[in-house]
C-alpha positions in Angstrom: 195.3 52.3 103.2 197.7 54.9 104.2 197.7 58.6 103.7 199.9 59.1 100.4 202.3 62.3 100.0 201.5 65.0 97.8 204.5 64.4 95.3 204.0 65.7 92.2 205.2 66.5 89.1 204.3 68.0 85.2 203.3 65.5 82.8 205.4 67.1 80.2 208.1 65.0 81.6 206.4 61.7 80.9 204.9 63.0 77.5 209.2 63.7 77.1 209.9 60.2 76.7 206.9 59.1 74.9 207.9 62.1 71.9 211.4 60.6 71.9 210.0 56.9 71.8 207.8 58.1 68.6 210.2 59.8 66.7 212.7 57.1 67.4 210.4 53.5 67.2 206.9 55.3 65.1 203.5 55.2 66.8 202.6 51.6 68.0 206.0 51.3 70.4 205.1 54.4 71.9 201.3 53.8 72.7 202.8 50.1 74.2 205.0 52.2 76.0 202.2 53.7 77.6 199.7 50.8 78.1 203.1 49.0 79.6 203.5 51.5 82.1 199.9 51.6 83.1 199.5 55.8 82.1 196.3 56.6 80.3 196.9 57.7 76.9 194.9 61.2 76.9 197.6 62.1 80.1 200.4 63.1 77.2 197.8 65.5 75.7 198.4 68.2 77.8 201.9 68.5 79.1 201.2 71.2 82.0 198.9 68.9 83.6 200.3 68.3 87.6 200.4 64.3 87.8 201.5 61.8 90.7 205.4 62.0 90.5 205.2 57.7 90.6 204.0 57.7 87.4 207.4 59.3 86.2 209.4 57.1 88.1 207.3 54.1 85.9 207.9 55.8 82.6 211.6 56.0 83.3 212.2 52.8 84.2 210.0 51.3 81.1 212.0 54.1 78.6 215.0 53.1 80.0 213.9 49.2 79.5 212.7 49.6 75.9 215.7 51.9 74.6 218.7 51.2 76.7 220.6 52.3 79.9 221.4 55.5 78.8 218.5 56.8 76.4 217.4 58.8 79.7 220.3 61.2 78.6 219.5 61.8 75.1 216.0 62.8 75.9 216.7 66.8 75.8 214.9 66.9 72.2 211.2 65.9 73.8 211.4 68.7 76.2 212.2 71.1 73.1 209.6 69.5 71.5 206.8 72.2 70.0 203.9 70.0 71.4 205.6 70.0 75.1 206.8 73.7 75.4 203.9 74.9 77.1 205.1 73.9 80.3 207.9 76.5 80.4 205.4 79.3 79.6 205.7 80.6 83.5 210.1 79.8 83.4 210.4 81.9 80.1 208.5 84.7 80.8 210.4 87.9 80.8 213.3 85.9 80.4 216.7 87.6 78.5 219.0 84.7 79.1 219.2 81.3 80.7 220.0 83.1 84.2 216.8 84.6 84.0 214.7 81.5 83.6 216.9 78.9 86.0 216.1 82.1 88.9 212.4 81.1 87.9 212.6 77.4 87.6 210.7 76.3 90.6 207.4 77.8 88.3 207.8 74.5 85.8 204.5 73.7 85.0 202.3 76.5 87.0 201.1 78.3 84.2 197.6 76.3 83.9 197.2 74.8 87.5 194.8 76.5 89.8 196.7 74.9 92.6 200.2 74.0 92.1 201.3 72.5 95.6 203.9 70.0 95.0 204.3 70.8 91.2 207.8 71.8 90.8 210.3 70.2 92.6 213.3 72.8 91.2 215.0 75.2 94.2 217.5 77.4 93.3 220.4 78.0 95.5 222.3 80.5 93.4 222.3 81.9 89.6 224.6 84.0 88.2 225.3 85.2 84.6 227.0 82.4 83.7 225.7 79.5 86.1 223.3 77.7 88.6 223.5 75.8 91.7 220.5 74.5 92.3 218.6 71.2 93.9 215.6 68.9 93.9 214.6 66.0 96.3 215.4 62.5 95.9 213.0 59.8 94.5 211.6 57.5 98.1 212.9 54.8 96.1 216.7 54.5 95.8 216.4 52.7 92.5 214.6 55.4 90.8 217.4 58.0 92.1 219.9 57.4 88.9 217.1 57.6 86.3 215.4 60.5 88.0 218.7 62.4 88.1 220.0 62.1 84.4 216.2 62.4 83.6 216.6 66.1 85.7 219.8 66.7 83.9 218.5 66.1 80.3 215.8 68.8 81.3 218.7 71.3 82.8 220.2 71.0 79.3 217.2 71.8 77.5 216.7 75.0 79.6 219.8 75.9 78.3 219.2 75.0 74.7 215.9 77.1 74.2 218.4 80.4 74.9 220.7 78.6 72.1 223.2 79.0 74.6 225.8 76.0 75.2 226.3 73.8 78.1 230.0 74.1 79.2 229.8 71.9 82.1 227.1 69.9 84.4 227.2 68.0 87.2 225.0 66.5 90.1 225.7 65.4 93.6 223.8 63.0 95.9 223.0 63.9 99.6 221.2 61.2 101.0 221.2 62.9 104.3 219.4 65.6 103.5 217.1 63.9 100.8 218.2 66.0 97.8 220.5 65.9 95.0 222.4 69.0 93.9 223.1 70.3 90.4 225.8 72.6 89.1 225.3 74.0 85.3 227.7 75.9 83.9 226.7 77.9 79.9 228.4 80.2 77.4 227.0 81.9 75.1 227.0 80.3 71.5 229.2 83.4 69.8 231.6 84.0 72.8 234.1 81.7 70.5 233.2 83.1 67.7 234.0 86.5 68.1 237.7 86.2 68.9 238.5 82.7 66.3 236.9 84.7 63.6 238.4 88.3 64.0 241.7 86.3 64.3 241.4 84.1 61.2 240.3 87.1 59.5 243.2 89.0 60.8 245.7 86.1 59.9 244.3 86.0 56.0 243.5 89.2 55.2 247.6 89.6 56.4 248.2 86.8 53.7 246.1 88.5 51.2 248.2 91.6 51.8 251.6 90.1 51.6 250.6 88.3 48.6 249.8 91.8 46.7 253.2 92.7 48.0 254.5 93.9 44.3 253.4 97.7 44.4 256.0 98.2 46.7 253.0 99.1 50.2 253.1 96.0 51.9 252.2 98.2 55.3 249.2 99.5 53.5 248.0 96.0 52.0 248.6 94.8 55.6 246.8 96.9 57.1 243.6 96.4 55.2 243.8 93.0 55.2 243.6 93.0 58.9 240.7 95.3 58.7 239.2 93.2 56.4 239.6 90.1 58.4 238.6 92.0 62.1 235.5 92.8 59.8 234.6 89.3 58.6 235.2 88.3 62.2 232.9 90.4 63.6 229.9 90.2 60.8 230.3 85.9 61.9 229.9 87.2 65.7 227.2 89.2 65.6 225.6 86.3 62.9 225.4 84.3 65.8 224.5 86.6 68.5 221.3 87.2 65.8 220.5 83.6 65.7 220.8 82.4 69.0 217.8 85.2 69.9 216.2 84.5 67.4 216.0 80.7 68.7 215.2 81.7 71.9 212.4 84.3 70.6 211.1 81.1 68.6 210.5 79.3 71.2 209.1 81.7 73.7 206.5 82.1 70.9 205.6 78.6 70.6 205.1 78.3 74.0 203.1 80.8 74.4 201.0 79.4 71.5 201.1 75.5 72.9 199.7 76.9 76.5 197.1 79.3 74.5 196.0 76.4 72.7 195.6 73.6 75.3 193.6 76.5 77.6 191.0 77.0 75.1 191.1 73.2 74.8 190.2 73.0 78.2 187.5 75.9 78.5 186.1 74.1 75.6 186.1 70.6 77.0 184.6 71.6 80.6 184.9 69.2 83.5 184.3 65.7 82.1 182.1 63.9 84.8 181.8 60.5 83.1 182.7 57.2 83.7 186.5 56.4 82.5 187.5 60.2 82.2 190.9 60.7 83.8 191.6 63.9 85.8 194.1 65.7 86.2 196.1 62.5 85.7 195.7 61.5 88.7 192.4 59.3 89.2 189.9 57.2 86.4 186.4 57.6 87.4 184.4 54.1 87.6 180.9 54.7 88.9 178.8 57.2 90.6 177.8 56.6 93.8 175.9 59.8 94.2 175.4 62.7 92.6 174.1 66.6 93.1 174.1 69.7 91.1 176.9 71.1 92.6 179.3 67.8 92.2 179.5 64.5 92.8 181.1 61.6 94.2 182.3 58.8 92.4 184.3 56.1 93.1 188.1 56.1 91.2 190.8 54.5 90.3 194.1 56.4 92.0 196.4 56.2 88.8 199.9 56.4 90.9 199.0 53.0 93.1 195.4 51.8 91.6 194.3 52.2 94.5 190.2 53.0 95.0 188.8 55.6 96.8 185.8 57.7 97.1 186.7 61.5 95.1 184.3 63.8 96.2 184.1 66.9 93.2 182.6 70.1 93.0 181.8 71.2 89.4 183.8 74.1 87.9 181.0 76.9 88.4 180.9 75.8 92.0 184.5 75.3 92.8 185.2 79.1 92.2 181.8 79.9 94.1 184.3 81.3 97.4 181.1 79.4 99.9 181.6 75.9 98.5 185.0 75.9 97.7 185.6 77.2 101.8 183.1 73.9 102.5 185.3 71.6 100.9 188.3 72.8 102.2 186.9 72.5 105.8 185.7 69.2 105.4 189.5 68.6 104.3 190.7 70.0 107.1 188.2 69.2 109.8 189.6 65.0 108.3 193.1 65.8 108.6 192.7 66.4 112.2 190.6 64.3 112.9 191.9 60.5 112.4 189.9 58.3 113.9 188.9 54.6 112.6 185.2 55.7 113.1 185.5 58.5 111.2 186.1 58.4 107.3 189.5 58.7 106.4 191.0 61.4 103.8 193.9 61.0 101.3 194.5 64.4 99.6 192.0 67.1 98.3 193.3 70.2 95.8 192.6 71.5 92.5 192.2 69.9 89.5 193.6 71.6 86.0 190.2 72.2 85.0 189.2 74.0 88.0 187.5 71.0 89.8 188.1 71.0 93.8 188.4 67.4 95.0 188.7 65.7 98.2 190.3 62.0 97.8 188.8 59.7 100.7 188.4 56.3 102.1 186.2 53.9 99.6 183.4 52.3 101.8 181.1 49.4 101.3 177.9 49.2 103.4 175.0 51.6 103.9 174.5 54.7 105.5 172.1 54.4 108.5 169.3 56.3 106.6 169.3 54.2 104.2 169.5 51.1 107.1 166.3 53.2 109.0 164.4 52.9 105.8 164.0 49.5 105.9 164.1 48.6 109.4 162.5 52.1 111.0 163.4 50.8 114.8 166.5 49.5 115.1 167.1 46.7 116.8 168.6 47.7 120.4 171.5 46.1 120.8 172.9 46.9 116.9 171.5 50.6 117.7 173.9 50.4 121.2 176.8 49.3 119.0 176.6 52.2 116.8 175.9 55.2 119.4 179.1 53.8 121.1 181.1 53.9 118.1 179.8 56.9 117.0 181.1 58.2 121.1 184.5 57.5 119.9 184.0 59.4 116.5 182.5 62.4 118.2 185.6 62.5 121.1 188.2 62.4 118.3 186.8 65.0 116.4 185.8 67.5 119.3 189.5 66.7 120.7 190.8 68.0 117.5 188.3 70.9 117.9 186.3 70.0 115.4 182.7 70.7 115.4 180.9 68.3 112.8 177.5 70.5 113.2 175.3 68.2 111.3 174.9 64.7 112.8 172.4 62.8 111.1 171.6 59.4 110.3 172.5 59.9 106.5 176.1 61.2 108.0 176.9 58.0 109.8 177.7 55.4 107.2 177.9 51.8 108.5 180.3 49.5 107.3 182.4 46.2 108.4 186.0 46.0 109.7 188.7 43.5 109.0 186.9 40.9 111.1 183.6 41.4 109.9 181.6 43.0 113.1 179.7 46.4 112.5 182.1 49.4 112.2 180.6 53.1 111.9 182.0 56.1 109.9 181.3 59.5 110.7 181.2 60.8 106.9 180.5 64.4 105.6 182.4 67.4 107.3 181.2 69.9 104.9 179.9 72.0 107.5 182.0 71.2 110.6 183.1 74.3 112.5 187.5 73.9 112.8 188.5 75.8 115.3 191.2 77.9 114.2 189.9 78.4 110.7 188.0 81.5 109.5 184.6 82.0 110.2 183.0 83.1 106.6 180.5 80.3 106.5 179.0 81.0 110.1 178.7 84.6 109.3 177.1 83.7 105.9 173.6 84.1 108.2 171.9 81.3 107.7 172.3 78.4 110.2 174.5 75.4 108.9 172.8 71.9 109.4 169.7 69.7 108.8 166.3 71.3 110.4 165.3 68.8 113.0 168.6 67.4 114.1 170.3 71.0 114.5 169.9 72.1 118.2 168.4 75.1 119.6 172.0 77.3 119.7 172.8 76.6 116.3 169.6 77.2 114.7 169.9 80.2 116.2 172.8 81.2 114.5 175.1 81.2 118.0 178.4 79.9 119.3 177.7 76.0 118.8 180.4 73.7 120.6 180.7 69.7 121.3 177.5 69.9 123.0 175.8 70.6 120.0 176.6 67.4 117.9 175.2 65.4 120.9 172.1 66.7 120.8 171.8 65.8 117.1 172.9 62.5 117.9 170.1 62.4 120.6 167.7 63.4 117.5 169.6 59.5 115.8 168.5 57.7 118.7 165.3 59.3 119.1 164.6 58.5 115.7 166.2 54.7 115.5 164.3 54.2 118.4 160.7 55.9 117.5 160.7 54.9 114.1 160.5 58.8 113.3 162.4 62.1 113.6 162.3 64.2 116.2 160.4 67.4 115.8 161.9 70.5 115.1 162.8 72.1 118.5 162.1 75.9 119.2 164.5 78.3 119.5 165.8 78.8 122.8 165.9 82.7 124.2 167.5 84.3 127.0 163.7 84.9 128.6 163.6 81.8 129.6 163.5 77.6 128.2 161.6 76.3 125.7 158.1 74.5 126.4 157.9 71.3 126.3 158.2 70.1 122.7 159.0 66.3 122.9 156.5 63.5 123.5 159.5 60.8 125.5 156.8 58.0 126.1 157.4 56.2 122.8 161.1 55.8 123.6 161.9 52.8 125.3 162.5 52.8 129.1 166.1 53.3 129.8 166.9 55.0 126.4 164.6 57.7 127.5 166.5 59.5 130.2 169.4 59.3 127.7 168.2 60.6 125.0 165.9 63.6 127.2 169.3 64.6 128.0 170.7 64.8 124.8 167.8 67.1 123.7 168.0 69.4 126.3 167.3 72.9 124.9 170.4 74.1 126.8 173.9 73.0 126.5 174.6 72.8 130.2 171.9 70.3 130.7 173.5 67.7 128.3 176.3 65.7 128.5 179.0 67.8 128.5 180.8 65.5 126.4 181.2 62.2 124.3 182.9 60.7 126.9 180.1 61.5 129.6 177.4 59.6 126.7 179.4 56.4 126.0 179.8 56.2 130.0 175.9 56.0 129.7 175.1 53.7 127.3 177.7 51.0 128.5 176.2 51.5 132.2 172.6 51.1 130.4 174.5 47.5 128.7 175.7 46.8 132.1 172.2 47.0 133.4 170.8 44.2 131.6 168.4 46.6 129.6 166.2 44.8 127.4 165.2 45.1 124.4 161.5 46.6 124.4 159.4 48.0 121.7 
């Protein structure tokens, strides 16, 4: 499965065309609408919600199948639609005229998302009083780029519309080359014609009415206030719609601000729905738990924009503004992106969802981690036990070279699997903890030590600098305990007087494993292997050996 962009957009522009499909063919063609283009019903609910932009490009194509080529360009009345305004809560705010809100278009749909990255696709070149140059990317798909370009120019209109301003021109221009297509939108305002045509009809019969009293012998005077009369009547009609035009556009500032009022509390209200078959964010369906804590969860879930599975890893609301866990589940984010390796597990995305819920997307896998493999089987058999160490080598030299420090190596933390072929495959899983090296440091300097008692070694327990040294003695507490049958016990912490006693019994580990895995558990970091590469050159020389298998 390969890493997906972030593209996104607001699914006000989805809930656009379903509006226009239920005013125009009633309630059952625009539910089938929906089902036909595979997007969850509840996702038109909330119109600020961010959701995959593919799921757009699905909609337009089935609107545009269902109503006609051109029904994309008619579509300006669902984005003025009362129940779809709240998305331009953040574009109309503080807003006098349309040139105000095009300078803010790139905020479409940021008012309620805690992390808008890839939201709003509008960038503004120039604005003026009258006009805006302006761009957005192309669709990947070149077969999508006509739809999603009148599509963009219906919602350029309706921009214009909520000032009750009129559009006097608009174009848009393709540039493949650069991956973007431009847009030109010319306005005036709706009493700029009015103003001169009325004070000149006015003009033109209130001069009739004058010559037509011409039998008192004044015709200069009748004429004279008939043209007054007329410049009068002319200007009442201008300023008449000069009055209603802002009065529109303060109408529907209001409603917005009402529509995103009332989906808020509908959210606060609702809370973070952690059940099978909710739908975040529009972008995943939750199927099944595969475990679950009190700060969040995983669950396995359907990705709405391919249906593809993965694993979503979610921290409940409460915890996802706590500032410690939310920096956990970034670094695990991170310390993945670096760190592509096929031993360790692979990551898709991670963000906010609207309800406050942090989320990393990753790799679905099948199998068992190795705890739950030791549980049954407390001494591994020896040449499965080789496998993984070795693969768990490679994992280790990957995420070291992209300095990453995992810092808590345990057998729950390697999760084994099967490849395309079927042999064994390992995944390092859980970076919650790992140390990146160029990120902040709050974690660390929280004060208490970051890993699992018993695997952590004697640096890190301490609370010191730990380094790739320090995962491979945790590893060395694996194999100790693969090939024991138990943990290791907890080792002391080091000081500068001097090294630890003593505090491992080696004569249960097998002969040829044992020098191996003393050196992994040296107290010190220079007595170790100095890194992943120096271990897997071990165990493949111990292979090469002939070492048997021997309880």
């Amino acid at each position: 499965m390969e890493r997906r962009t972030r593209e996104r957009t607001t699914a006000s522009r989805i809930k656009c065309l379903f509006l226009v499909l239920l005013d125009a063919e009633g309630v059952d063609a625009a539910l089938h609408f929906l089902e036909r283009a595979g997007i969850p019903e509840d996702l038109v609910a909330d119109e600020t919600r961010p959701v995959p932009a593919e799921l757009w490009y699905r909609a337009l194509a089935e609107f545009e199948a269902t109503l006609g080529p051109r029904a994309i360009d008619d579509c300006v009345d669902g984005y003025l639609h009362e129940d779809n305004l709240a998305v331009w809560t953040a574009v109309l705010r503080g807003a006098e005229t349309p040139a105000d809100a095009f300078r803010q278009l790139h905020q479409l749909g940021r008012e309620q998302v805690t992390n808008a990255e890839g939201v709003s696709d509008w960038r503004t070149v120039s604005a003026t009083g009258d006009g805006w140059l302006g761009e957005a990317p192309l669709p990947p798909r070149a077969a999508d780029v006509d739809r999603v370009t009148r599509a963009r120019l219906a919602e350029l209109r309706a921009l214009t519309s909520l000032f009750g301003y009129r559009v006097v021109s608009l174009r848009a221009h393709q540039a493949p080359d650069e991956g973007v297509t431009r847009f030109a939108i010319r306005w005036a305002r709706p009493w700029s014609w009015v103003r001169p045509g009325a004070a000149f009809g006015g003009a033109v019969a209130g001069a009739l009415l004058g010559a037509s009293e011409n039998t008192s012998g004044l015709p200069a005077v009748w004429l004279a206030v008939g043209g007054l009369l007329g410049l009068a009547c002319g200007a009442a009609g201008w300023h008449d719609a000069q009055r209603r035009a802002r009065a529109l556009s303060q109408s529907f500032r209001i409603h917005a601000l009402e529509r995103s009022g009332s989906l808020s509390s509908r959210r606060d209200a609702a809370g973070a729905p952690f059940e099978s078959g909710a739908v975040l964010g529009g972008q995943f369906r939750l199927r099944r738990p595969i475990g679950v804590g009190a700060a969040g969860a995983v669950w396995e879930a359907e990705r709405l924009a391919d249906g593809a599975f993965v694993a979503l890893k979610l921290l409940r609301t409460a915890v996802a503004h706590d500032s410690q866990a939310a920096d956990r589940l970034r670094r695990e984010a991170d310390a993945l992106g670096l760190a592509w390796h096929p031993n360790v597990v692979q990551v898709f995305d991670h963000g906010h969802l609207p309800h406050g819920i942090a989320y990393i997307a990753m790799e679905l896998l099948v199998g068992e981690s190795l705890a739950q493999r030791l549980e049954r089987e407390p001494q591994l058999d020896r040449a499965v036990l080789r496998e993984v160490a070795l693969q768990a080598c490679d994992a280790l030299d990957a995420v070291h070279a992209a300095g990453v420090v995992h810092r808590d190596i345990k057998p729950s933390n390697l999760f084994l699997t099967t490849d395309a072929e079927g042999n064994l495959q390992l995944k390092l899983v859980d970076f919650g903890v790992a140390q990146v090296a160029w990120a902040e440091t709050r974690l660390t300097r929280s004060g208490t030590p970051l890993g699992t008692p018993g695997y952590m070694a004697p640096e890190q327990e301490a609370g010191r600098v730990v380094d790739g040294r320090s995962d491979l003695f945790s590893l060395g507490g694996v194999l100790y305990e693969a090939l024991v049958g138990r943990p290791p016990p907890i080792p002391p912490v080091t000081t500068d007087a001097g090294p630890p006693v003593p505090w491992i019994d080696y004569t249960s580990v097998p002969e040829g494993w044992r020098e191996i895995v003393q050196r992994l558990l040296a107290p010190w970091p220079n007595q170790r292997f100095q890194d992943a590469r120096a271990l897997r050159d071990a165990l493949r020389a111990l292979a090469d050996a002939g070492q048997r298998d021997t309880a």
